[in-house]
N, CA, C and O atoms as a GROMACS GRO file, in nm:
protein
  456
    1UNK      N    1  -1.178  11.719   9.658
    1UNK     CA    2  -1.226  11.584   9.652
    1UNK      C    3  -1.346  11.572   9.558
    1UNK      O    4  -1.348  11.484   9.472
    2UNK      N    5  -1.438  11.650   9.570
    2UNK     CA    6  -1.549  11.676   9.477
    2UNK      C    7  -1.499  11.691   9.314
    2UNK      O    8  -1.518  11.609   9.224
    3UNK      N    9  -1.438  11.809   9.308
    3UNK     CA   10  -1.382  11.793   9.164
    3UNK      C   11  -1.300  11.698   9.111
    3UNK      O   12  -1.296  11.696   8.988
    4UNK      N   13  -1.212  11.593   9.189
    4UNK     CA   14  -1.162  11.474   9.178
    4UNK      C   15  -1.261  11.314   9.129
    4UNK      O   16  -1.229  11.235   9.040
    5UNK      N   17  -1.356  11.308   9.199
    5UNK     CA   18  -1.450  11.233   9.193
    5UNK      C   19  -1.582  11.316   9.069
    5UNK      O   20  -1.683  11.246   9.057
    6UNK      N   21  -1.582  11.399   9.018
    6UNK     CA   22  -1.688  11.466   8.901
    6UNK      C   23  -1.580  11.446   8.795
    6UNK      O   24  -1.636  11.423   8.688
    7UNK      N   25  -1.410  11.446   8.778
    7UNK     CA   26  -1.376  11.458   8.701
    7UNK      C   27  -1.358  11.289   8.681
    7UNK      O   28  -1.279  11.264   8.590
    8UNK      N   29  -1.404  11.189   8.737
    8UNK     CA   30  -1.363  11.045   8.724
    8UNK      C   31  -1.485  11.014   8.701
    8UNK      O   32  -1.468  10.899   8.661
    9UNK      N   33  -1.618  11.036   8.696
    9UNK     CA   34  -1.745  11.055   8.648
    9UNK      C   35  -1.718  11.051   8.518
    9UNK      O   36  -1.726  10.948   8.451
   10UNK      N   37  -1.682  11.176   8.467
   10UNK     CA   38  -1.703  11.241   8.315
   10UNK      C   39  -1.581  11.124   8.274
   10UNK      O   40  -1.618  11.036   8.195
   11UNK      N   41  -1.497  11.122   8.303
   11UNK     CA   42  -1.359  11.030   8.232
   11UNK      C   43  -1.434  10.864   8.228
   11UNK      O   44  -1.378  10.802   8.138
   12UNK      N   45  -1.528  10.786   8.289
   12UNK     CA   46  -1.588  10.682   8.277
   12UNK      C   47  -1.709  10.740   8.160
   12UNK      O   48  -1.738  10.656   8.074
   13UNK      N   49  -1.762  10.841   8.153
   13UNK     CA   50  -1.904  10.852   8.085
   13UNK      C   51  -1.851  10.863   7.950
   13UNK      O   52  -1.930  10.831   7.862
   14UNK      N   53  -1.726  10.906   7.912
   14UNK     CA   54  -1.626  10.946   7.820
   14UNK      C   55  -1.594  10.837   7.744
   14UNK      O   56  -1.612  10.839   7.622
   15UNK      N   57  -1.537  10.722   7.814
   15UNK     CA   58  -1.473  10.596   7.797
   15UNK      C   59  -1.605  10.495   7.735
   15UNK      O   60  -1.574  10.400   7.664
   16UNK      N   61  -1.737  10.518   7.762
   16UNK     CA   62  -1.847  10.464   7.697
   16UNK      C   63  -1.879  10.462   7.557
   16UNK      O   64  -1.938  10.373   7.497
   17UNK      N   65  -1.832  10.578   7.509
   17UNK     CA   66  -1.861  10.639   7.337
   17UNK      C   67  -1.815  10.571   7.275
   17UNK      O   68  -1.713  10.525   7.325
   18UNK      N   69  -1.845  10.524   7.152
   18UNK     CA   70  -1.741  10.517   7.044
   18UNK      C   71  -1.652  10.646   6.972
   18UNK      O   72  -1.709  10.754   6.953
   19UNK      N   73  -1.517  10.628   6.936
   19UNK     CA   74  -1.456  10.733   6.896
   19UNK      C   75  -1.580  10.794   6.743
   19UNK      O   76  -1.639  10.720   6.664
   20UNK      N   77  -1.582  10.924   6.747
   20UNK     CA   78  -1.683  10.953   6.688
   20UNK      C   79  -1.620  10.977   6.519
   20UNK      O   80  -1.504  10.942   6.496
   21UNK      N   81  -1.693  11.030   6.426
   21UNK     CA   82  -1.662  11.007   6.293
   21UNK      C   83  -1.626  11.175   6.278
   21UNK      O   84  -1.686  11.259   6.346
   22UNK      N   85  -1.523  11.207   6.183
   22UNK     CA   86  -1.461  11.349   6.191
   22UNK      C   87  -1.539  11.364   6.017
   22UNK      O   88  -1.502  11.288   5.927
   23UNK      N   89  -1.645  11.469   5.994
   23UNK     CA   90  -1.731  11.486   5.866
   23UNK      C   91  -1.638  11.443   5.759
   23UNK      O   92  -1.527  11.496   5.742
   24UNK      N   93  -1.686  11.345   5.687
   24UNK     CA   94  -1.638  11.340   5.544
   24UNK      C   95  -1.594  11.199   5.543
   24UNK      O   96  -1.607  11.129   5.443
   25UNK      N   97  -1.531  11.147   5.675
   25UNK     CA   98  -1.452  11.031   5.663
   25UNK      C   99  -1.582  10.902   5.679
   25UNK      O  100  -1.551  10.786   5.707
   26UNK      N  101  -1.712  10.942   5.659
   26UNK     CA  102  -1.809  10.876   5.664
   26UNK      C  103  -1.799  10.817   5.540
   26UNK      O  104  -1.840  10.702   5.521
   27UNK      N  105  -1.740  10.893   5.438
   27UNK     CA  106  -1.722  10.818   5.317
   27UNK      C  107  -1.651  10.715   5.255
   27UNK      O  108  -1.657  10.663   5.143
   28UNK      N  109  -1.562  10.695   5.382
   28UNK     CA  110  -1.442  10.595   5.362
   28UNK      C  111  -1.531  10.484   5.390
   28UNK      O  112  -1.635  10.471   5.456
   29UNK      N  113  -1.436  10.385   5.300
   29UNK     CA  114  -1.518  10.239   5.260
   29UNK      C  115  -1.396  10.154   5.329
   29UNK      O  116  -1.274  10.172   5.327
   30UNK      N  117  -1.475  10.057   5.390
   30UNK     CA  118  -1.344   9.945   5.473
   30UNK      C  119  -1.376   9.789   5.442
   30UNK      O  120  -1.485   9.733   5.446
   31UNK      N  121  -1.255   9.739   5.410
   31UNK     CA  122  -1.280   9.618   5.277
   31UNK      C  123  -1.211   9.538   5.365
   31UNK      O  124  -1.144   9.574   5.462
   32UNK      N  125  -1.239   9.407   5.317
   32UNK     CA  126  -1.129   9.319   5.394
   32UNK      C  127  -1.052   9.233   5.289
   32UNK      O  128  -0.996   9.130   5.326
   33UNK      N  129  -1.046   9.283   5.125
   33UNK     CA  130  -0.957   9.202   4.996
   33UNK      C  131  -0.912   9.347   4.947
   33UNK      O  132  -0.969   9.455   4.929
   34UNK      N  133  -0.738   9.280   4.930
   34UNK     CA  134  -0.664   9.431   4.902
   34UNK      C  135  -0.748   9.468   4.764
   34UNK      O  136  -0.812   9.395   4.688
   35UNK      N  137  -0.720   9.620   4.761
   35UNK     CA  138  -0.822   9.671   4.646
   35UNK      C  139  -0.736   9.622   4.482
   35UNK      O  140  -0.633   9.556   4.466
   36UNK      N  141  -0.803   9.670   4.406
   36UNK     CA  142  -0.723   9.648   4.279
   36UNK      C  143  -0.610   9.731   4.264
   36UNK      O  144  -0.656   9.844   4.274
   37UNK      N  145  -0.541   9.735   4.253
   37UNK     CA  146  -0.385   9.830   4.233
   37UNK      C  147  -0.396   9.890   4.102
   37UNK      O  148  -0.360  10.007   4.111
   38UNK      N  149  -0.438   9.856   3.962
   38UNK     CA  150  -0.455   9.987   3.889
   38UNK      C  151  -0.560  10.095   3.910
   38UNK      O  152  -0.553  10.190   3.832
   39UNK      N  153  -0.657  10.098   4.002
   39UNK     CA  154  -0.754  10.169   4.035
   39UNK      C  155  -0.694  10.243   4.131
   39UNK      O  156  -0.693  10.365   4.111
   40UNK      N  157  -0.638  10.196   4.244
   40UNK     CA  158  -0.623  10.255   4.423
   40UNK      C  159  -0.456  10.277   4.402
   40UNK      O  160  -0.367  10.206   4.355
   41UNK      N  161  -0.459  10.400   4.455
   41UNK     CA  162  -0.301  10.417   4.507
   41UNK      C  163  -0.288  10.434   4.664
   41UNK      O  164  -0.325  10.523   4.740
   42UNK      N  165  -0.219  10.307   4.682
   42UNK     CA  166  -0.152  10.362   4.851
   42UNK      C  167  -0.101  10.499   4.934
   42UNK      O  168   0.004  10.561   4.916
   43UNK      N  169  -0.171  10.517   4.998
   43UNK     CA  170  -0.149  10.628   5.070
   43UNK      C  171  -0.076  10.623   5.230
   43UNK      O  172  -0.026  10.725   5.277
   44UNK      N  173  -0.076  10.519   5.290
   44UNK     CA  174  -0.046  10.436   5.375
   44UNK      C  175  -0.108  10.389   5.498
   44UNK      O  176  -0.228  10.391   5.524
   45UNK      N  177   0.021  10.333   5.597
   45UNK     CA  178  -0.055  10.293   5.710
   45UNK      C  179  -0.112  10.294   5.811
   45UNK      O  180  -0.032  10.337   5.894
   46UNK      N  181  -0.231  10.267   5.869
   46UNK     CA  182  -0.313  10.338   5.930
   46UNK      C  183  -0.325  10.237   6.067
   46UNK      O  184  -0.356  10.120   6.048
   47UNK      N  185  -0.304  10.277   6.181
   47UNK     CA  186  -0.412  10.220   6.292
   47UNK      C  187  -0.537  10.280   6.368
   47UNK      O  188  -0.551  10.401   6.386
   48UNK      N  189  -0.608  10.201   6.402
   48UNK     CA  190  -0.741  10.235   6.488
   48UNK      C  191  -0.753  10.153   6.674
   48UNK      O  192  -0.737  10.043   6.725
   49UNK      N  193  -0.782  10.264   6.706
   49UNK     CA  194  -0.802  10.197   6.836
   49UNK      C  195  -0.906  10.256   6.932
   49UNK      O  196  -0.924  10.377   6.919
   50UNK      N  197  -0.963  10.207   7.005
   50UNK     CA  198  -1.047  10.226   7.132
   50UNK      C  199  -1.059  10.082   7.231
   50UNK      O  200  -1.067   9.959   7.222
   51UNK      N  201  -1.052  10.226   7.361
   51UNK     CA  202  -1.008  10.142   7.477
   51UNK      C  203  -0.852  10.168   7.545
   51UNK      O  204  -0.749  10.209   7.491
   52UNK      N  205  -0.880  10.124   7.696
   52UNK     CA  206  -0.759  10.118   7.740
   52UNK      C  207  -0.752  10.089   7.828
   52UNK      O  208  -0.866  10.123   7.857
   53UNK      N  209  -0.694  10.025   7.970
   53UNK     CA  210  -0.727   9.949   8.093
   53UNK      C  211  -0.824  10.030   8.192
   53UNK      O  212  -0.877   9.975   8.288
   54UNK      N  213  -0.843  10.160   8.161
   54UNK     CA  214  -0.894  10.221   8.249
   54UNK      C  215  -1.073  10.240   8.186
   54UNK      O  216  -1.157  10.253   8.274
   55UNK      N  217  -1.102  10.241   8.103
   55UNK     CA  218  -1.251  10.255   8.024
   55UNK      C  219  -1.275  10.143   7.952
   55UNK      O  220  -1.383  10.140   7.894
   56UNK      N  221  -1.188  10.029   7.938
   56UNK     CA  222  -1.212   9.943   7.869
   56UNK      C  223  -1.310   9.828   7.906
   56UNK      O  224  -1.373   9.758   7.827
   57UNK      N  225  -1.312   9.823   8.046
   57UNK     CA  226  -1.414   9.766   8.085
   57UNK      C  227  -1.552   9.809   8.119
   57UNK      O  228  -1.634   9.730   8.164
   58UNK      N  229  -1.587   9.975   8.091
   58UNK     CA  230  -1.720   9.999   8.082
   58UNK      C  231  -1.721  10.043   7.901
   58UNK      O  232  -1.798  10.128   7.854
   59UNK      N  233  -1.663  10.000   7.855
   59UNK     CA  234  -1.684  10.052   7.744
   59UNK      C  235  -1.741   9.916   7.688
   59UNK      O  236  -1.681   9.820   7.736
   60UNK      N  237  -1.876   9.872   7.568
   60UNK     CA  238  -1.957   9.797   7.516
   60UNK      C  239  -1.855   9.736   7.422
   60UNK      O  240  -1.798   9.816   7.349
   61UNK      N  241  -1.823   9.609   7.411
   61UNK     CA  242  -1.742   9.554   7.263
   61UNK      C  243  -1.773   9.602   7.160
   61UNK      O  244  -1.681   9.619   7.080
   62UNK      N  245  -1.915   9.642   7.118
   62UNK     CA  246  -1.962   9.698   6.993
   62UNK      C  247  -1.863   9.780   6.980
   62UNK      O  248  -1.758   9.772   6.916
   63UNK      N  249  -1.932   9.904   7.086
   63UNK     CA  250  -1.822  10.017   7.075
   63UNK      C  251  -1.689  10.061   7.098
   63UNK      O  252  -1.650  10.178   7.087
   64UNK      N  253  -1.624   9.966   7.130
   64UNK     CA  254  -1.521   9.874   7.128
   64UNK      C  255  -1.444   9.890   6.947
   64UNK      O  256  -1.368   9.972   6.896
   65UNK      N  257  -1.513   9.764   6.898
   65UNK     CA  258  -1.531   9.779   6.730
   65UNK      C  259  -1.528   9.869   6.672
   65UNK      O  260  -1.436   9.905   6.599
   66UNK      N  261  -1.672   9.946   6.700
   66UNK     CA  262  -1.715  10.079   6.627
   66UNK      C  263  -1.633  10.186   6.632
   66UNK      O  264  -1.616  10.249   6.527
   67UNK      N  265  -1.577  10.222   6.733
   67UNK     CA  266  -1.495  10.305   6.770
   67UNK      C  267  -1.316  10.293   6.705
   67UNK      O  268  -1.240  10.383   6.670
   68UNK      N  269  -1.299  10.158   6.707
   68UNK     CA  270  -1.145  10.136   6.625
   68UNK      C  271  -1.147  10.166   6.446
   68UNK      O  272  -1.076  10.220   6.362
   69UNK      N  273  -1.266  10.097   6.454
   69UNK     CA  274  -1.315  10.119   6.303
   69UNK      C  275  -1.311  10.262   6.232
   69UNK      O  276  -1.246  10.297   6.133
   70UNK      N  277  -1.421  10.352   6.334
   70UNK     CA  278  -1.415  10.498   6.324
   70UNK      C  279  -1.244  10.538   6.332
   70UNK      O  280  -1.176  10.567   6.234
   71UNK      N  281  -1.218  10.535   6.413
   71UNK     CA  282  -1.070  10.586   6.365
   71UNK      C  283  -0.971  10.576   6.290
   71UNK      O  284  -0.879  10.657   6.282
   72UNK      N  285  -0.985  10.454   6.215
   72UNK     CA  286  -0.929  10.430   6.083
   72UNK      C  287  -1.015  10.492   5.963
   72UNK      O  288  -0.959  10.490   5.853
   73UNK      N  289  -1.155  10.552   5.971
   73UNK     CA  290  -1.150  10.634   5.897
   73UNK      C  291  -1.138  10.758   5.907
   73UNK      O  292  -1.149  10.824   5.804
   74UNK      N  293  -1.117  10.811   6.008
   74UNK     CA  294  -1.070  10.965   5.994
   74UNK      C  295  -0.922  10.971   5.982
   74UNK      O  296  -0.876  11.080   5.949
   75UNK      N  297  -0.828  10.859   6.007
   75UNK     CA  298  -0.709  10.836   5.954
   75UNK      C  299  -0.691  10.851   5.812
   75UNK      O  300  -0.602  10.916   5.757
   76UNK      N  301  -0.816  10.764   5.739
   76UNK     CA  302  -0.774  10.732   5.643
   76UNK      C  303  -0.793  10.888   5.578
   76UNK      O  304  -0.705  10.944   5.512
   77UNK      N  305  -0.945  10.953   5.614
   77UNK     CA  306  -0.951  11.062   5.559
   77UNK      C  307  -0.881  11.215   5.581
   77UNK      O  308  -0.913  11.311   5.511
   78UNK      N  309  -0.812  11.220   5.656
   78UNK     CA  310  -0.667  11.327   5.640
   78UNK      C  311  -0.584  11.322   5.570
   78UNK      O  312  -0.512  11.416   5.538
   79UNK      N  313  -0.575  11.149   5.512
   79UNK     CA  314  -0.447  11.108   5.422
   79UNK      C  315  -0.514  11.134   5.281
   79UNK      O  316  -0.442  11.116   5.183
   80UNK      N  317  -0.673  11.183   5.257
   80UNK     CA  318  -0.697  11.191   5.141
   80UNK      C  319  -0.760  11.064   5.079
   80UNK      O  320  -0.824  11.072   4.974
   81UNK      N  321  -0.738  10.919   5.158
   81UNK     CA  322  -0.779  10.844   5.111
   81UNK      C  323  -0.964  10.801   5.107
   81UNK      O  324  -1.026  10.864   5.194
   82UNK      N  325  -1.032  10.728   5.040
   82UNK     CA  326  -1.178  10.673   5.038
   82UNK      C  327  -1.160  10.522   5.056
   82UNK      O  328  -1.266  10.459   5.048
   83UNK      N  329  -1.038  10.442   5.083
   83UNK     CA  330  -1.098  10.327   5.101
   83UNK      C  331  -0.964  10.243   5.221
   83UNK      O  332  -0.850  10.278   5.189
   84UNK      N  333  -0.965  10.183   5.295
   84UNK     CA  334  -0.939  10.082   5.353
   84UNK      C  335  -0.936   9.961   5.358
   84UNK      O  336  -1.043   9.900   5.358
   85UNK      N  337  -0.813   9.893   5.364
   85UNK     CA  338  -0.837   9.727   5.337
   85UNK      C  339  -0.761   9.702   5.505
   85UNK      O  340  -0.653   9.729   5.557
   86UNK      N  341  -0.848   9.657   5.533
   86UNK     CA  342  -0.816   9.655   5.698
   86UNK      C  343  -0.719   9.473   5.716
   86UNK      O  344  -0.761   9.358   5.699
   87UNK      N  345  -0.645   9.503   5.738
   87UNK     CA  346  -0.584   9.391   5.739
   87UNK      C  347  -0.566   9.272   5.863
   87UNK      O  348  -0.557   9.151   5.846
   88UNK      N  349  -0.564   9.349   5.994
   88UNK     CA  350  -0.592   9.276   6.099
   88UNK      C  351  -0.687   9.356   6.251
   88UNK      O  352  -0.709   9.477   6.263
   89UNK      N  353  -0.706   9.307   6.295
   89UNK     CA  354  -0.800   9.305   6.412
   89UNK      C  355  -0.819   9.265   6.506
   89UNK      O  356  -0.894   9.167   6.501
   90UNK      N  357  -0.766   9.311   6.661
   90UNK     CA  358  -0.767   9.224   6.751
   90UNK      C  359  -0.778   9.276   6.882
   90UNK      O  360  -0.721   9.381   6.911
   91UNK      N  361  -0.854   9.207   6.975
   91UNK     CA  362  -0.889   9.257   7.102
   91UNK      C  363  -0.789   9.210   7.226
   91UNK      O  364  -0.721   9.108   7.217
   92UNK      N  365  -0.788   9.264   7.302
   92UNK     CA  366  -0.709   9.281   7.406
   92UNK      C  367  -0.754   9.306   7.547
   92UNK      O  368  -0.826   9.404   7.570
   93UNK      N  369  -0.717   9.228   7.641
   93UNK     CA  370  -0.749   9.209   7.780
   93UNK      C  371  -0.645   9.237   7.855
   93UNK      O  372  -0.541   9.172   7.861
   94UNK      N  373  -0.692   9.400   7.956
   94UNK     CA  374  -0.591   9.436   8.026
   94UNK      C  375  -0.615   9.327   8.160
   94UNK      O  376  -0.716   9.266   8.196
   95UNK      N  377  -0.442   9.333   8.232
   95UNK     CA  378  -0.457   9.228   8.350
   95UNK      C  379  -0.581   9.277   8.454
   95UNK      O  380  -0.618   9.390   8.484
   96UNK      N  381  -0.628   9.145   8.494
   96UNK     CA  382  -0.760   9.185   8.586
   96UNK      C  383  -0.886   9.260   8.558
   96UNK      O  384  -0.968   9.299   8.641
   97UNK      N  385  -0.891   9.276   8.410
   97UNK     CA  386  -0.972   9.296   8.367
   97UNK      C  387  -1.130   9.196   8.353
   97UNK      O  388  -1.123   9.073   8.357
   98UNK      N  389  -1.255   9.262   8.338
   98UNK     CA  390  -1.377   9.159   8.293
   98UNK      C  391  -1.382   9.139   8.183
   98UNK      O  392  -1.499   9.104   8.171
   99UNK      N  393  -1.339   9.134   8.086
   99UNK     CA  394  -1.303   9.131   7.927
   99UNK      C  395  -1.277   9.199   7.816
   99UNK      O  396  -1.174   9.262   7.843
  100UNK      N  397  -1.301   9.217   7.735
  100UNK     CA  398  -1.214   9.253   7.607
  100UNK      C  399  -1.172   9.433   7.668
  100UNK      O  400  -1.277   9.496   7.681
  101UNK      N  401  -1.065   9.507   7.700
  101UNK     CA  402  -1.018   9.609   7.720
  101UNK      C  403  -1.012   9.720   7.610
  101UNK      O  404  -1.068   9.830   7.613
  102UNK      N  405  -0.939   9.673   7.521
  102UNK     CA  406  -0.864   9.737   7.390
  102UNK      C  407  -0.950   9.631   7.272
  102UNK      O  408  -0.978   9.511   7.269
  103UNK      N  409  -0.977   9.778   7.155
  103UNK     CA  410  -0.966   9.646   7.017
  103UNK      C  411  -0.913   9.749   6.941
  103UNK      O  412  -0.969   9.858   6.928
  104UNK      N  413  -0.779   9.710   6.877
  104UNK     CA  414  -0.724   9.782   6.728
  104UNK      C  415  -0.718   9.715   6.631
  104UNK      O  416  -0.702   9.593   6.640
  105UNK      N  417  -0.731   9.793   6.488
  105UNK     CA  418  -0.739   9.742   6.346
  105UNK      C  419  -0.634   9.815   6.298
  105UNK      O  420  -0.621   9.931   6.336
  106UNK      N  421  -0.535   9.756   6.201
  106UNK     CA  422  -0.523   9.763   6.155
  106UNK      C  423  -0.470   9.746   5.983
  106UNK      O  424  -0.431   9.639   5.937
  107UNK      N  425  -0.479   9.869   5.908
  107UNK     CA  426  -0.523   9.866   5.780
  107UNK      C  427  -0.447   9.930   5.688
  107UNK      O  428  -0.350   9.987   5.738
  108UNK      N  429  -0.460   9.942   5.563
  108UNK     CA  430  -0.376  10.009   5.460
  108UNK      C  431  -0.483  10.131   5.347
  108UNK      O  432  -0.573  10.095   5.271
  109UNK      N  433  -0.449  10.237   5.365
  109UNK     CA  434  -0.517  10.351   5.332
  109UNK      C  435  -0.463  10.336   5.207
  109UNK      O  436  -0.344  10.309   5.188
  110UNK      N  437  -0.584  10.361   5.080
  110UNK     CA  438  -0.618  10.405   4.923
  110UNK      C  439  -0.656  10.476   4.853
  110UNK      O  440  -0.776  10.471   4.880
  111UNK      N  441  -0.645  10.558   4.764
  111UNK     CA  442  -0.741  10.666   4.709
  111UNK      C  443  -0.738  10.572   4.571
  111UNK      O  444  -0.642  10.539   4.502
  112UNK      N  445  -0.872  10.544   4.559
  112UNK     CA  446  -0.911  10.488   4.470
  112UNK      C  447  -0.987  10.618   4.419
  112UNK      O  448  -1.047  10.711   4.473
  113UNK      N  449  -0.942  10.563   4.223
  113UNK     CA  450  -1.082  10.588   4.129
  113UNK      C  451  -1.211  10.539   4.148
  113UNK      O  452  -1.228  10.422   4.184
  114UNK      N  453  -1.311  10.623   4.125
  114UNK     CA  454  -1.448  10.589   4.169
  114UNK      C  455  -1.522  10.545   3.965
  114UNK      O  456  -1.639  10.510   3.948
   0.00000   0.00000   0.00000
């Protein structure tokens, strides 16, 4: 019972974070006008998410955001890409929830010339 209730502790203290940034993908740039096409080549499509009915309601909307965001760039940066044109964005309320649960973005991964 103890390790049941310490492991539902850590799984709420867990659900607080924003998904964190994986080194390098700090460099990815997230736009909201598709990039120029002789500069950027598509690499493809990407989603981001944080949250889920169970952490979504101690989890902060910021980090909410921050966290979907972050994961579209470490998406983007496995694919090789530096830039993102995030195309949609939207939050989500699990039933019986206190508000926003889930927020995912998503976007279209580029490796642009610098």
């Amino acid at each position: 019972m103890k390790r049941s209730l310490l492991l539902l502790c850590f799984a709420s203290l867990v659900g607080c974070a924003a998904n964190k940034l994986v080194p390098g993908a700090e460099r990815v740039e997230l736009v909201n006008e598709s990039p120029d096409k002789a500069r950027c080549k598509y690499v493809g499509e990407i989603v981001g998410s944080q949250g889920n009915w169970f952490t979504g309601d101690i989890t902060s909307n910021e980090n909410l955001v921050i966290g979907a965001r972050n994961e579209l760039r470490n998406k983007a940066h496995q694919l090789g890409a530096n830039l993102v044109y995030i195309q949609d964005m939207k939050n989500t309320n699990a039933y019986g929830s206190l508000g926003t649960t889930n927020t995912t973005a998503v976007g279209k991964a580029y490796r642009c010339k610098t």
